[in-house]
C-alpha positions as CSV (number, residue, x, y, z in Angstrom):
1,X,17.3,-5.1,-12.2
2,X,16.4,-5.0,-16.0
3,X,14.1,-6.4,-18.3
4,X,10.8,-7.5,-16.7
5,X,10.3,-6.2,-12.9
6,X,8.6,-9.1,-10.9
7,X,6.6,-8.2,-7.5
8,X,8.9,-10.7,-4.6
9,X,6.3,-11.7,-2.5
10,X,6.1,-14.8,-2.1
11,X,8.3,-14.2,-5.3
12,X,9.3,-14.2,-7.8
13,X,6.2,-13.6,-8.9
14,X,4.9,-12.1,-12.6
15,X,3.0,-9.1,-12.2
16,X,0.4,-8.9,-15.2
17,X,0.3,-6.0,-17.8
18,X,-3.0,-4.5,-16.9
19,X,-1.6,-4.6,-13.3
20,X,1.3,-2.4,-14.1
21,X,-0.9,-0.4,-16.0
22,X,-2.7,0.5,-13.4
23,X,-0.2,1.5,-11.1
24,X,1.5,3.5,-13.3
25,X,-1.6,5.5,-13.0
26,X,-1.0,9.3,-10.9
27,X,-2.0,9.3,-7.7
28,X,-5.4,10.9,-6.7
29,X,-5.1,13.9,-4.7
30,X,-6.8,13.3,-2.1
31,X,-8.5,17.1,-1.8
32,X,-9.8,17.2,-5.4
33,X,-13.3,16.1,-6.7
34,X,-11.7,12.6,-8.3
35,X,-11.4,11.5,-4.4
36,X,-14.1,12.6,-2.8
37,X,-16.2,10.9,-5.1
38,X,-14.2,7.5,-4.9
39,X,-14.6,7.7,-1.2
40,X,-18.5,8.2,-1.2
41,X,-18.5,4.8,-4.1
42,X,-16.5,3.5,-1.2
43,X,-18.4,4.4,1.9
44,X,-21.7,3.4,-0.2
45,X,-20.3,0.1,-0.9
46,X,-19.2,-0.3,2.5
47,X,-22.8,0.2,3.9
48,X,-24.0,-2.5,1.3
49,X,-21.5,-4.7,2.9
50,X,-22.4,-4.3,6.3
51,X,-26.0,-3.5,5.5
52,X,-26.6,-0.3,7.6
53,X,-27.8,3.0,6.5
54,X,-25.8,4.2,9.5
55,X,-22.7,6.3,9.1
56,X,-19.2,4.5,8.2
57,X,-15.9,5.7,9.2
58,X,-13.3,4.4,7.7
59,X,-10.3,5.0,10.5
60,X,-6.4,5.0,8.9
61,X,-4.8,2.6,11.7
62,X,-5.2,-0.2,13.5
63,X,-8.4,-1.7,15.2
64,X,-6.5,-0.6,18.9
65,X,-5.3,3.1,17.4
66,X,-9.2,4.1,16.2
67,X,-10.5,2.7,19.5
68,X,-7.8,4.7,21.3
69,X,-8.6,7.6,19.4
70,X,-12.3,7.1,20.4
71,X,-11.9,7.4,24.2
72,X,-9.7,9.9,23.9
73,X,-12.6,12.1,23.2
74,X,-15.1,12.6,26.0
75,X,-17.7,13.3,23.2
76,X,-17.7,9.9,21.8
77,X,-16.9,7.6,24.7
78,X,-20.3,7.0,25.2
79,X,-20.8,5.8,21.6
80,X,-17.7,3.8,20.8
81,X,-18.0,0.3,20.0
82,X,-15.5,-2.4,18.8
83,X,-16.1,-4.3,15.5
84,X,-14.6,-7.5,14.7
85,X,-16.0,-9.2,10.9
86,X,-19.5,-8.3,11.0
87,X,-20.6,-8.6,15.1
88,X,-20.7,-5.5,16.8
89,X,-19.2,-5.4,20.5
């Protein structure tokens, strides 16, 4: 495709300029200081938004595969609960 590249979903859909800018930006590594300190802006903001001072854990897969990994651990079985919006199971 030439000319101006349009994201197709929905589709066709124009993408703005300061969208393509950004992601045209290189990829954080994900071991350096740059990440580390956009995951503790994250985990901060995500405390705000559930307003704990608890820990967050922010689990890479679905709802079922974080509370599958959960009881797979005899340590945390005893601790694992279920969240769905902003009620705690």
């Amino acid at each position: 495709m030439s000319g101006r590249h349009f994201l197709q979903i929905p589709g066709p859909t124009n993408v703005p300029d300061r969208v393509l800018r950004a992601i045209a930006q290189p990829t954080i590594d994900h071991r350096g200081a740059a990440f580390a300190d956009l995951a503790r802006d994250v985990l901060d903001g995500v405390r705000e938004i559930f307003k704990t001072s608890g820990a967050v854990v922010i689990y890479p897969s679905s709802g079922t595969g974080a509370w599958e990994a959960s009881r797979s651990t005899p340590a945390t079985m005893h601790r694992s609960r279920c969240r769905r919006g902003n009620t705690a199971r």
